[in-house]
N, C-alpha and C positions, 0 to 999 in steps of 0.2 A: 484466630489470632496468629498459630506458627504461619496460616498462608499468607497472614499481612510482613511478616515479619521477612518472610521467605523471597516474598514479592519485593520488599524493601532493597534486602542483599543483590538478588541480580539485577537489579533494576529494572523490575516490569513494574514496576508504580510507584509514586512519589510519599512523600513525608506530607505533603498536601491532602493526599488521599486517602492517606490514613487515619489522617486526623478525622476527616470525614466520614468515614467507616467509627470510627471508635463513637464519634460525636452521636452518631445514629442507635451505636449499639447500648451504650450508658442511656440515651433517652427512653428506650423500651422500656425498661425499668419492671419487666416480668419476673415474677420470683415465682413460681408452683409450689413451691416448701419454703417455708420459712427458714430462711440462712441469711446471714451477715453479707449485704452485696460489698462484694472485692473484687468483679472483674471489673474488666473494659479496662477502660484505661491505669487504673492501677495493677492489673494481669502484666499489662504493658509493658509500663516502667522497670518490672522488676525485673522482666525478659530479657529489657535492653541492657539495664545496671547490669546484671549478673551472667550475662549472655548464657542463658537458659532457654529453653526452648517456651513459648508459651502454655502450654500443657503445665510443665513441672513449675511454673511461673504460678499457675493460677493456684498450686498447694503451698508455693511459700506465700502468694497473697492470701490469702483465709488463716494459716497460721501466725504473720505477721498482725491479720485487722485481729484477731481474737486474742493477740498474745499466749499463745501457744506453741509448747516444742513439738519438733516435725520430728517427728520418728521414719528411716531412710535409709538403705541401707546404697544409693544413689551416690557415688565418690566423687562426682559432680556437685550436686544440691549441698552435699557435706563441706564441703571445700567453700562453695560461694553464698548458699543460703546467711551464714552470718555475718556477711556485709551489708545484709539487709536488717539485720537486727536482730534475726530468726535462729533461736537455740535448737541444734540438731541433734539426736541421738541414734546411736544404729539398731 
């Protein structure tokens, strides 16, 4: 995801082809452990919203689908994680 995102910024690939990439990667639908799926494209969105990197995107997506506080001591994630809705604690 941060290399879609990354690819996005300097323009070495389109908004087209990420969709593409995203569309592909939501359709695998592989889970090896039973977890709540939050990436792909909602990883995404929160990346974008919050201009997070997709890494710390995919811990406020899992906290957000579960309704859960993120515990972080991230001065970043703390700051922007609750524009997403997401109660942070350090």
């Amino acid at each position: 995801m941060e290399a879609l995102r990354r690819g996005i910024r300097s323009g070495r690939t389109s908004g087209e082809d990420v969709a593409a990439w995203l569309t592909a990667l939501d359709s695998y639908r592989i889970m090896p452990i039973n977890l709540f799926p939050c990436a792909g494209s909602a990883t995404w969105l929160l990346s974008e919203q919050l201009n997070i990197s997709a890494y710390d995107a995919g811990y406020v997506a899992v906290a957000k689908a579960r309704g859960l506080e993120l515990f972080t001591n991230d001065a970043v994630i703390r700051r922007r994680a609750p524009k997403a809705g997401v109660q942070v604690k350090p």
